[in-house]
C-alpha positions as CSV (number, residue, x, y, z in Angstrom):
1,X,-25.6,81.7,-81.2
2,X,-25.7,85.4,-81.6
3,X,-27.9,88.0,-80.1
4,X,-31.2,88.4,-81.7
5,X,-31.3,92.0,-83.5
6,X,-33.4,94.9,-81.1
7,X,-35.9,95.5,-84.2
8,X,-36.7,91.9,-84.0
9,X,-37.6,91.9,-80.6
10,X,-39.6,94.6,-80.6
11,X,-42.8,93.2,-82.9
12,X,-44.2,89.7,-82.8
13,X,-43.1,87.2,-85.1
14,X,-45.5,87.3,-88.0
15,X,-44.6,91.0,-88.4
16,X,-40.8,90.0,-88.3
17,X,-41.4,87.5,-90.9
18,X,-43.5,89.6,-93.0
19,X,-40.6,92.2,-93.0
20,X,-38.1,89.6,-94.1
21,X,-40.3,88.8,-96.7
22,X,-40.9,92.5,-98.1
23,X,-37.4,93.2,-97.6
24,X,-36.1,90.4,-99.8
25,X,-38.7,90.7,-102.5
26,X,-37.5,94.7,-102.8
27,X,-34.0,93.7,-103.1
28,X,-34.5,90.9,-105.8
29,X,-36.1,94.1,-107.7
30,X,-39.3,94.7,-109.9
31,X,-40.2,91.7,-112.1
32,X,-38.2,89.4,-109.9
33,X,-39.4,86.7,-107.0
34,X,-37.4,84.9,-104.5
35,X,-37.7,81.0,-103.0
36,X,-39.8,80.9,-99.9
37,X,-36.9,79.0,-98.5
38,X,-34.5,82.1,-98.7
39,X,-36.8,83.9,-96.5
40,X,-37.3,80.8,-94.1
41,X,-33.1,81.3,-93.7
42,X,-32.6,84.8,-93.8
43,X,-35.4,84.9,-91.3
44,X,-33.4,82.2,-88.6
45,X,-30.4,83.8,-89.4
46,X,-31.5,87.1,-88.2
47,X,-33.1,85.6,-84.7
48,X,-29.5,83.8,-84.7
49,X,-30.0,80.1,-85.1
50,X,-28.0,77.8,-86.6
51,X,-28.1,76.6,-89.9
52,X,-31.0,73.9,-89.8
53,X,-33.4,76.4,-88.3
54,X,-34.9,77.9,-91.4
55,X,-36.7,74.6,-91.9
56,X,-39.2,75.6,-88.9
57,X,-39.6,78.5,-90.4
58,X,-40.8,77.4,-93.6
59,X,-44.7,77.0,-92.7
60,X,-44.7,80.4,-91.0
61,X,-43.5,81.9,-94.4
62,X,-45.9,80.5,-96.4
63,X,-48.6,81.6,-94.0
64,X,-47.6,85.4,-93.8
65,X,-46.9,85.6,-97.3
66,X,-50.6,84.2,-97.8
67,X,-51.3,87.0,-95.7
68,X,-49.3,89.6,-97.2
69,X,-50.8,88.1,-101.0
70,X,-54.0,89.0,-99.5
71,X,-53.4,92.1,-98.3
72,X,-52.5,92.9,-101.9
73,X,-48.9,94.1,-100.5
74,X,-47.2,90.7,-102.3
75,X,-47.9,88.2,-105.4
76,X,-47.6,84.7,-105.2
77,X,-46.1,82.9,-108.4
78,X,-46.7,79.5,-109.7
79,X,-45.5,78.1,-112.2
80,X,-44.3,81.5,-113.1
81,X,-47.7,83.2,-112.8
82,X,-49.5,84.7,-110.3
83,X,-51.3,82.2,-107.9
84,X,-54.7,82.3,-106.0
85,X,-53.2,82.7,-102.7
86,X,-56.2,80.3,-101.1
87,X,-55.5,77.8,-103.6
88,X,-52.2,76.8,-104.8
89,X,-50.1,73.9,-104.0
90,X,-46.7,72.5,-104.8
91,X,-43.6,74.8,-105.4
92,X,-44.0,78.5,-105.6
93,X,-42.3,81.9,-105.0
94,X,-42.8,85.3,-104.0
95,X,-42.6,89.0,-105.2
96,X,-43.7,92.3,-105.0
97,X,-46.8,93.8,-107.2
98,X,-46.0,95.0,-110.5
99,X,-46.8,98.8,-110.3
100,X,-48.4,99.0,-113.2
């Protein structure tokens, strides 16, 4: 198991998780969303846990990026379009706002 990273240490885990999420999303690019599930892993990976970790994870990403939909700061996609955050079920995926 490695060492957990000092930034992710320093804030509590939402924020972490939050960050991960953002962070992927910008580098999938404008017009582009990522699986939930990439975050759950990139997210384990980063506190340095082994490989069947992310699947804890997964709830917790759904929940900040309910959050961060909210917030205004990401869009959730069903289906390919964008998804009441308080109401969607099923598989979905996340990305930034278009800045239109």
């Amino acid at each position: 198991m490695t060492e957990e990273s000092p930034r992710l240490k320093k804030q509590p885990p939402r924020k972490q998780l939050e960050e991960v999420i953002l962070q992927l999303c910008a580098d999938a690019g404008s017009g582009r969303s990522i699986d939930p599930t990439a975050a759950a892993k990139a997210y384990a990976q980063a506190r340095g846990e082994d490989d069947l970790a992310w699947r804890h994870w997964l709830a917790h990403v759904r929940t900040a990026a309910v959050g961060l939909a909210r917030k205004g700061r990401l869009v959730v996609y069903r289906k390919g379009k964008p998804a009441d955050p308080d109401d969607f079920r099923g598989v979905y995926r996340l990305g930034l706002p278009s800045s239109d």
